[in-house]
SEDO-77052 format. One line per field, with one value per atom (N, C-alpha, C): atom name; y, z, x; residue in three letters. Coordinates in steps of 0.02 Angstrom, whole numbers, plus 50000, padded with zeros to 5 digits. Example, Ala and Ser with C-alpha at 12.3 -4.5 7.8 and 13.67 -1.06 7.14 Angstrom:
REM residues 2
atomo	c(N; CA; C; N; CA; C)
py	c(49716; 49775; 49835; 49888; 49947; 50002)
pz	c(50390; 50390; 50390; 50354; 50357; 50394)
px	c(50660; 50615; 50660; 50642; 50684; 50645)
residuo	c(ALA; ALA; ALA; SER; SER; SER)
This chain:
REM residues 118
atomo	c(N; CA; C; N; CA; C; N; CA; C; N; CA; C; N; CA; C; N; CA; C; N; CA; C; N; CA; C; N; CA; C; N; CA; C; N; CA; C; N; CA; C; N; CA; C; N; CA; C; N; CA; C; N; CA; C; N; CA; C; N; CA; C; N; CA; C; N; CA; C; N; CA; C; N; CA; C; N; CA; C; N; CA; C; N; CA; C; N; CA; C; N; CA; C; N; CA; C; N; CA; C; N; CA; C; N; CA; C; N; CA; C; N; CA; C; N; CA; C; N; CA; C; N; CA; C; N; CA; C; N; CA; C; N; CA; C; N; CA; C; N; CA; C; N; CA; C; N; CA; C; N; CA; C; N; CA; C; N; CA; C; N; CA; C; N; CA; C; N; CA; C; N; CA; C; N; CA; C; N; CA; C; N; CA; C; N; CA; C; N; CA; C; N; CA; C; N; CA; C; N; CA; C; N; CA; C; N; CA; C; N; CA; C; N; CA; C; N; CA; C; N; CA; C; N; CA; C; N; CA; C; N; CA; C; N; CA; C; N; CA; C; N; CA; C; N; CA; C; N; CA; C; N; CA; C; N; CA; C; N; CA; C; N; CA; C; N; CA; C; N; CA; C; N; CA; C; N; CA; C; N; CA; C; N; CA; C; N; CA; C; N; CA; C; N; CA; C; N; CA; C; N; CA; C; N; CA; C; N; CA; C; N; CA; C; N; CA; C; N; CA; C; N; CA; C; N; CA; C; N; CA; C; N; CA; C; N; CA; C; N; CA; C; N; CA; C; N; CA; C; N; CA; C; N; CA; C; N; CA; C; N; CA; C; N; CA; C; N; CA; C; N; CA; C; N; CA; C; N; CA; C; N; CA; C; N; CA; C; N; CA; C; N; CA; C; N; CA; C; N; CA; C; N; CA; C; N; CA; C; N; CA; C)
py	c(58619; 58613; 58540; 58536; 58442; 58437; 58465; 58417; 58476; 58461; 58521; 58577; 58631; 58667; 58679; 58720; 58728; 58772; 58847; 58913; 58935; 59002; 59049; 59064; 59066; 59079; 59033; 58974; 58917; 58899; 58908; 58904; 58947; 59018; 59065; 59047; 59033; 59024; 58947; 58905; 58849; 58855; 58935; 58969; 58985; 58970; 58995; 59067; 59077; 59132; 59192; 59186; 59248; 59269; 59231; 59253; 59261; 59233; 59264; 59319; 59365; 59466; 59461; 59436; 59448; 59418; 59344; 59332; 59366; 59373; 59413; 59479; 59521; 59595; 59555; 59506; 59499; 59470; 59435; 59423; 59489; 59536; 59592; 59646; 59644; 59673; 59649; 59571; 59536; 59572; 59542; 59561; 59623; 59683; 59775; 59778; 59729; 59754; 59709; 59661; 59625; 59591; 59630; 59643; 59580; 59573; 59531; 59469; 59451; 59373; 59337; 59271; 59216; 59162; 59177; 59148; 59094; 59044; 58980; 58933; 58889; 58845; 58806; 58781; 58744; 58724; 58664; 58632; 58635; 58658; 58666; 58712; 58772; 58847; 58887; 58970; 59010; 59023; 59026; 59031; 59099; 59117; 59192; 59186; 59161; 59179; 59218; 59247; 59320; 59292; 59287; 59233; 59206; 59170; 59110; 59127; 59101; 59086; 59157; 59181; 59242; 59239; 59213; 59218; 59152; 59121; 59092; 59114; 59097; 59115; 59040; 59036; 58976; 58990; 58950; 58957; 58918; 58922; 58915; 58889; 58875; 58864; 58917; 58965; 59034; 59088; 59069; 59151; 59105; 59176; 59159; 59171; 59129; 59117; 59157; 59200; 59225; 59215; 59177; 59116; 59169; 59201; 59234; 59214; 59178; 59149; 59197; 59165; 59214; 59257; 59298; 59318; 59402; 59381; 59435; 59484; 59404; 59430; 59445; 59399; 59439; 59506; 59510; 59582; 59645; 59599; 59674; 59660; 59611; 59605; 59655; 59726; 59794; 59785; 59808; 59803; 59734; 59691; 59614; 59615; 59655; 59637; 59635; 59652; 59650; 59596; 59550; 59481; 59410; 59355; 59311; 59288; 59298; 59317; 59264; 59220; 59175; 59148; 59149; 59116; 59131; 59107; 59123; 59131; 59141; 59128; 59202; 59203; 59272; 59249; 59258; 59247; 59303; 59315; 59363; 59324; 59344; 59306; 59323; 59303; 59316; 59349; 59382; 59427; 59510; 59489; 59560; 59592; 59629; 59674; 59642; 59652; 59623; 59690; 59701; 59744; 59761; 59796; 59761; 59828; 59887; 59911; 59883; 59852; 59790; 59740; 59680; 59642; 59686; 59735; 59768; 59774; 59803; 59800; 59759; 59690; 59614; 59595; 59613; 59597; 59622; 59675; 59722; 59699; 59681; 59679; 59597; 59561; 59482; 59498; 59544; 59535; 59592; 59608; 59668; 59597; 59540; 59482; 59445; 59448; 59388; 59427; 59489; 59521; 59524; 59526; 59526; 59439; 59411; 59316; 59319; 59344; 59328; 59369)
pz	c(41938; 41994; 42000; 42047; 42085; 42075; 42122; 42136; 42105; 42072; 42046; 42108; 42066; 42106; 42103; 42179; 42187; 42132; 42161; 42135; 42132; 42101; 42081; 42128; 42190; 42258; 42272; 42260; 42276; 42214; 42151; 42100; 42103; 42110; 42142; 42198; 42244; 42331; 42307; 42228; 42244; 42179; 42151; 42125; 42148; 42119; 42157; 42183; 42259; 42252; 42224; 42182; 42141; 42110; 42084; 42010; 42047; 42113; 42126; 42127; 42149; 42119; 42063; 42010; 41948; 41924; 41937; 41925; 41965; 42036; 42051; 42025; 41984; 41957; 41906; 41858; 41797; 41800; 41857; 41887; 41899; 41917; 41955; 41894; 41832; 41775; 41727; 41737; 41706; 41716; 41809; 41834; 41832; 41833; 41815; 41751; 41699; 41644; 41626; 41641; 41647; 41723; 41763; 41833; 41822; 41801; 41753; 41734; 41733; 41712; 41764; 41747; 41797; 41808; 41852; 41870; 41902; 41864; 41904; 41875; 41881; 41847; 41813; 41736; 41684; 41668; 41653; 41606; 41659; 41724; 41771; 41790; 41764; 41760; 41761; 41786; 41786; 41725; 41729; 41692; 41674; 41630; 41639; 41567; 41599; 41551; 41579; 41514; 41482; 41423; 41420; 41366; 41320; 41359; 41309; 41352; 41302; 41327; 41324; 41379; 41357; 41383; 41430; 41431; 41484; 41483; 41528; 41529; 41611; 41598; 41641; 41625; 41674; 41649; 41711; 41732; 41685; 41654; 41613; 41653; 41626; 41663; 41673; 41615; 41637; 41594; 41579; 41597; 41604; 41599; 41608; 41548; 41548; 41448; 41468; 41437; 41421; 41375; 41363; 41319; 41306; 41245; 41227; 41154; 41139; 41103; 41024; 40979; 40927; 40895; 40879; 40816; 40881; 40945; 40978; 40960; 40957; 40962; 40875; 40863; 40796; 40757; 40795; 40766; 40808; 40856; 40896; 40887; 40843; 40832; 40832; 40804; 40827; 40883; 40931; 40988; 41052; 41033; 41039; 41028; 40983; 40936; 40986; 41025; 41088; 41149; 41119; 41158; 41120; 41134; 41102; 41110; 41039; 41030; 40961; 40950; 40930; 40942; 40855; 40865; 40947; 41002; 41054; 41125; 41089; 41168; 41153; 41224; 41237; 41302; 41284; 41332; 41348; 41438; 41479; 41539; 41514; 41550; 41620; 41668; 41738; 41757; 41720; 41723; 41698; 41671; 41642; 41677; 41681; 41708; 41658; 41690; 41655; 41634; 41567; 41539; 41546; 41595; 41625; 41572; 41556; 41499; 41438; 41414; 41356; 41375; 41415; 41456; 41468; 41480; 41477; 41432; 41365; 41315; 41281; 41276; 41251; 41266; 41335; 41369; 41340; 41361; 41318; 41266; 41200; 41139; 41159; 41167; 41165; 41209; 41244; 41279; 41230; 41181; 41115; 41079; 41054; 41025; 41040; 41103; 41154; 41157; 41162; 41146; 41065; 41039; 40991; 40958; 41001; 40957; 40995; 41055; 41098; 41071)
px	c(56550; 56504; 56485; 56482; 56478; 56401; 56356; 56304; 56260; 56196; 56156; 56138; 56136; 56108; 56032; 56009; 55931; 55899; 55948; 55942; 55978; 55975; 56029; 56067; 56056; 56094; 56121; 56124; 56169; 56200; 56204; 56238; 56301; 56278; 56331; 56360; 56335; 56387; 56449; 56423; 56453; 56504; 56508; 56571; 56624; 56677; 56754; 56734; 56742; 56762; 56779; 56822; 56860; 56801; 56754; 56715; 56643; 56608; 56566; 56527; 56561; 56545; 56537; 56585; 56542; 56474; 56474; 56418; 56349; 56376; 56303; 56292; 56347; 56341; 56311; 56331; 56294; 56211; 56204; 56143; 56100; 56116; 56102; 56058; 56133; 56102; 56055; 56036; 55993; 55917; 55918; 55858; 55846; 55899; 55886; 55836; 55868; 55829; 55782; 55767; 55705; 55673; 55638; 55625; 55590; 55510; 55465; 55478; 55569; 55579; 55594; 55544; 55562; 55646; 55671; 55746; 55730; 55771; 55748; 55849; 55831; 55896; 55870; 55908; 55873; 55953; 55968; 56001; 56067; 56056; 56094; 56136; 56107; 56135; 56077; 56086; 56040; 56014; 55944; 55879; 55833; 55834; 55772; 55729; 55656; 55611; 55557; 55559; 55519; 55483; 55420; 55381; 55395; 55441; 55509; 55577; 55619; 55684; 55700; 55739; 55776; 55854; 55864; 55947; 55987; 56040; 56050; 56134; 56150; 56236; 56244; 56306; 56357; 56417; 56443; 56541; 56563; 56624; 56669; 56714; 56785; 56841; 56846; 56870; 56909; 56847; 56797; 56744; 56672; 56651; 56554; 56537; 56498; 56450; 56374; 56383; 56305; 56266; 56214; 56195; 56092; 56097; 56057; 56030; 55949; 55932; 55960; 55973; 55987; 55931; 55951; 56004; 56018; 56017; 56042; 56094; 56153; 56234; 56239; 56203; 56220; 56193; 56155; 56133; 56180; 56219; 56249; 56311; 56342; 56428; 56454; 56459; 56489; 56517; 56460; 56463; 56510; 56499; 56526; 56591; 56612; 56702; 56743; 56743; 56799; 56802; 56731; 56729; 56725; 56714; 56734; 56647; 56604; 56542; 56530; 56480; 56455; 56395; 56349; 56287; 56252; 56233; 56192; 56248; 56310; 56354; 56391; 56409; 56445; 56501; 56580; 56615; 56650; 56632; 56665; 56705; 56771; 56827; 56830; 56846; 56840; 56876; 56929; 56978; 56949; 56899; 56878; 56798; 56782; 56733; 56668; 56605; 56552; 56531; 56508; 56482; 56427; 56395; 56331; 56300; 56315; 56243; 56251; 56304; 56287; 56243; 56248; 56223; 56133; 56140; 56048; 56018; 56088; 56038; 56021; 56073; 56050; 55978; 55990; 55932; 55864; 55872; 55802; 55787; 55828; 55820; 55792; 55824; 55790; 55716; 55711; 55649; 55582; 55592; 55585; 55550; 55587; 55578; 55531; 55533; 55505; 55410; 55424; 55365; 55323; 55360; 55355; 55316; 55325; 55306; 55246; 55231; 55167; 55099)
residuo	c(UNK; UNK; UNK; UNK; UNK; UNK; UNK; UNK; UNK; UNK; UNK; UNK; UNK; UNK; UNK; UNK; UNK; UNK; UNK; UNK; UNK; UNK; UNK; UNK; UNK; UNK; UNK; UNK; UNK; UNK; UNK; UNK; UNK; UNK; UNK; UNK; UNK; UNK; UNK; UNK; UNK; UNK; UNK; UNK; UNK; UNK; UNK; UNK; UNK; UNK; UNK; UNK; UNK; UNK; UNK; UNK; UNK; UNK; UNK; UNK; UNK; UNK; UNK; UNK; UNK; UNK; UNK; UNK; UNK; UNK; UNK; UNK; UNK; UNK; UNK; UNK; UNK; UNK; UNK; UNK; UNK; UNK; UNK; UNK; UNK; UNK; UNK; UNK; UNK; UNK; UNK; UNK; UNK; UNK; UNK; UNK; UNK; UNK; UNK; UNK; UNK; UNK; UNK; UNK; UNK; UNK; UNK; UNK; UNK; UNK; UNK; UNK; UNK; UNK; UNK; UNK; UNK; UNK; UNK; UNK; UNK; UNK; UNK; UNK; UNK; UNK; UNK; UNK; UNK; UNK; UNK; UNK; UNK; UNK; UNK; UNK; UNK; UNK; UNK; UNK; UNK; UNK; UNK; UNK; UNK; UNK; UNK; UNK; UNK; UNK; UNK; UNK; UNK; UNK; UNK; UNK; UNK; UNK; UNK; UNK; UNK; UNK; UNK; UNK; UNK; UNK; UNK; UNK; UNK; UNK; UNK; UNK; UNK; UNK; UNK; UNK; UNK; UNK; UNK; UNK; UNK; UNK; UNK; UNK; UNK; UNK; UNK; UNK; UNK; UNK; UNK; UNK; UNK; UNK; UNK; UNK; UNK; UNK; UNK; UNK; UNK; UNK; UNK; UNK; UNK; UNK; UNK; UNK; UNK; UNK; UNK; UNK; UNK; UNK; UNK; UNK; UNK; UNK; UNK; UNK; UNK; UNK; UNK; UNK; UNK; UNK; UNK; UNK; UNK; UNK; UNK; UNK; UNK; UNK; UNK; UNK; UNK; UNK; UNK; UNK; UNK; UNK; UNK; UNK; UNK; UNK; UNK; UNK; UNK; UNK; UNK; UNK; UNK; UNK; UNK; UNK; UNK; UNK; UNK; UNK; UNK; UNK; UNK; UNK; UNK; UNK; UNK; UNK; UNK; UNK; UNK; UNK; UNK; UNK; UNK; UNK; UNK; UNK; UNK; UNK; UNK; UNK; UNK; UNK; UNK; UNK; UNK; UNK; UNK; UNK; UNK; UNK; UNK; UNK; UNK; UNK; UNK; UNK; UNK; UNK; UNK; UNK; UNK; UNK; UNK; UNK; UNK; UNK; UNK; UNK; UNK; UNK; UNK; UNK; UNK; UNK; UNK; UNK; UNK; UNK; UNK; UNK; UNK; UNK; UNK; UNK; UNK; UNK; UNK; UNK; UNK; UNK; UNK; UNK; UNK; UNK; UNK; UNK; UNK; UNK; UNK; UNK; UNK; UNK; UNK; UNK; UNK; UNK; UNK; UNK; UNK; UNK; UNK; UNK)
């Protein structure tokens, strides 16, 4: 991406094509399971806090990184084994379907945490 983006709606519109739908399905399942978190852009990618950090994604060459403070992914590696899953990153290739009730329950659980410190 060339020039920063505003918001999440122009971060997405200034995605190839091909991969747009996914990111707005993975956008879609963010906000399903945390209605409550504020979306904004930070570090020049989409943003969602829930009293603290709770998740950010951005474009890849060839997938989208779902970037969830730890020890998320690591407490759900089971689950993860079939993606390329590390410390706070999660890669879903643009070729493959977004897992969006994995993707909810990351969610939930970091937002379980996030409740949990306040």
């Amino acid at each position: 991406m060339k020039k920063a983006p505003k918001d999440v709606d122009e971060y997405i519109a200034m995605a190839p094509s091909e991969v747009q739908g996914r990111l707005q399905e993975l956008r879609a399942a963010i906000r399903e399971a945390a209605p409550l978190a504020v979306e904004k852009i930070s570090y020049g990618m989409p943003y969602y806090d829930y009293k603290g950090r709770l998740a950010y994604f951005g474009l890849g060459k060839a997938h989208i990184g779902l970037y969830i403070p730890t020890p998320i992914v690591e407490e759900h590696k089971k689950e993860l084994a079939s993606y390329e899953a590390f410390n706070a990153t999660i890669r879903l290739h643009w070729n493959e379907n977004i897992p969006v009730k994995l993707v909810k329950k990351l969610i939930k659980a970091r937002m379980k945490k996030n409740d949990a410190k306040k």
